[in-house]
C-alpha positions as CSV (number, residue, x, y, z in Angstrom):
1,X,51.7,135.8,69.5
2,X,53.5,132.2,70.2
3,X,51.6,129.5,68.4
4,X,49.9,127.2,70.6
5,X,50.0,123.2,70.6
6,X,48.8,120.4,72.7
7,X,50.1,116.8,72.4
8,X,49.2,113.9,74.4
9,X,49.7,109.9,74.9
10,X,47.0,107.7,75.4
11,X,47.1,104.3,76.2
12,X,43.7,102.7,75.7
13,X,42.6,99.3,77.7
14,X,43.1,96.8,75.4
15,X,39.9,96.0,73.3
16,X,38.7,99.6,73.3
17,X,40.6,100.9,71.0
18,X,38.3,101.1,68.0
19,X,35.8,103.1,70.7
20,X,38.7,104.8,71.6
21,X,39.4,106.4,67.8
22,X,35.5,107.0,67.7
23,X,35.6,109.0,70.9
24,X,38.4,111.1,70.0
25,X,37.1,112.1,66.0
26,X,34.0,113.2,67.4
27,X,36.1,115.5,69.3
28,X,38.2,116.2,66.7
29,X,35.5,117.1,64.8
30,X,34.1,120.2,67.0
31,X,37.5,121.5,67.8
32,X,37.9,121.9,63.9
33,X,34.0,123.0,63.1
34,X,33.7,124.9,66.4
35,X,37.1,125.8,67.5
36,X,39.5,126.8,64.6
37,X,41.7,123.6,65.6
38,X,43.6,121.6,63.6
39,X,43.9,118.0,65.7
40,X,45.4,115.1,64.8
41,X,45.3,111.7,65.8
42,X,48.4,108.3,65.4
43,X,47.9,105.1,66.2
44,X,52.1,103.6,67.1
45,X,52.1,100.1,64.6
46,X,54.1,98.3,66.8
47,X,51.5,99.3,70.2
48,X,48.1,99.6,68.9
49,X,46.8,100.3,72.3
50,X,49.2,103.6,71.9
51,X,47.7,107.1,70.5
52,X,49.5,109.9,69.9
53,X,47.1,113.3,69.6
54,X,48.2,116.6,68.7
55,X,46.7,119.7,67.3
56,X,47.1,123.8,66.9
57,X,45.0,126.1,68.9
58,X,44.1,129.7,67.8
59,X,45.3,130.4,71.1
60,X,44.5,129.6,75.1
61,X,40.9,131.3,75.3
62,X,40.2,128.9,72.7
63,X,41.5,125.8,73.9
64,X,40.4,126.5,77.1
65,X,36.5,126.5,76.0
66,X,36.7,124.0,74.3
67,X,37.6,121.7,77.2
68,X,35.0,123.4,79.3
69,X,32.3,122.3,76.8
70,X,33.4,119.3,75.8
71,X,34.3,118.0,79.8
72,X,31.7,115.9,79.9
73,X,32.7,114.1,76.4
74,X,36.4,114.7,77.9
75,X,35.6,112.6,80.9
76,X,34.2,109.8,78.7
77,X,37.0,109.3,77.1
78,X,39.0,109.2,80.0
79,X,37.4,105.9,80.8
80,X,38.8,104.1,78.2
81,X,42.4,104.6,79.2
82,X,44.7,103.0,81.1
83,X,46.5,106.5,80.9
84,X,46.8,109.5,79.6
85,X,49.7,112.6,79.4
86,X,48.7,115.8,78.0
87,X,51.1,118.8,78.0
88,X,50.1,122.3,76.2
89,X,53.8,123.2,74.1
90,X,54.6,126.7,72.4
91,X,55.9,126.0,69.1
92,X,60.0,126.9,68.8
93,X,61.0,125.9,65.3
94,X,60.3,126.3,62.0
């Protein structure tokens, strides 16, 4: 079985950033205590508007309910960004 991944960029409206983080660990939090996940979230120094998340998924089932329960919580967070990119990757090395 590949190994599965998600990574995204978020670029949060500027002042929201703190609420931002908060949003996004309390998600964290139930992907790892519900899920099996293992997310991470970076902050770029030089951009602190600028998040980088990423995280390892047991596999798609799994990733896929957790966005289905957490859509509403997902949708939340959404309005704090001036934009987000989220791709699902396969990991190829090591």
């Amino acid at each position: 079985m590949t190994e599965l991944w998600t990574h995204a960029i978020f670029t949060v409206k500027p002042g929201r950033e703190n609420e931002f983080a908060d949003a996004w660990v309390a998600l964290a939090r139930r992907a790892r205590e519900e899920f099996a996940a293992a997310p991470t979230l970076l902050r770029d120094r030089e951009h602190p508007n600028v998040f980088l998340g990423f995280g390892s998924w047991p596999d798609v089932d799994t990733m896929q309910r957790f966005r289905s329960a957490t859509a509403d919580s997902g949708a939340a967070l959404d309005e704090l960004l001036e934009r987000g990119e989220a791709i699902v990757c396969e990991r190829v090395f090591p």
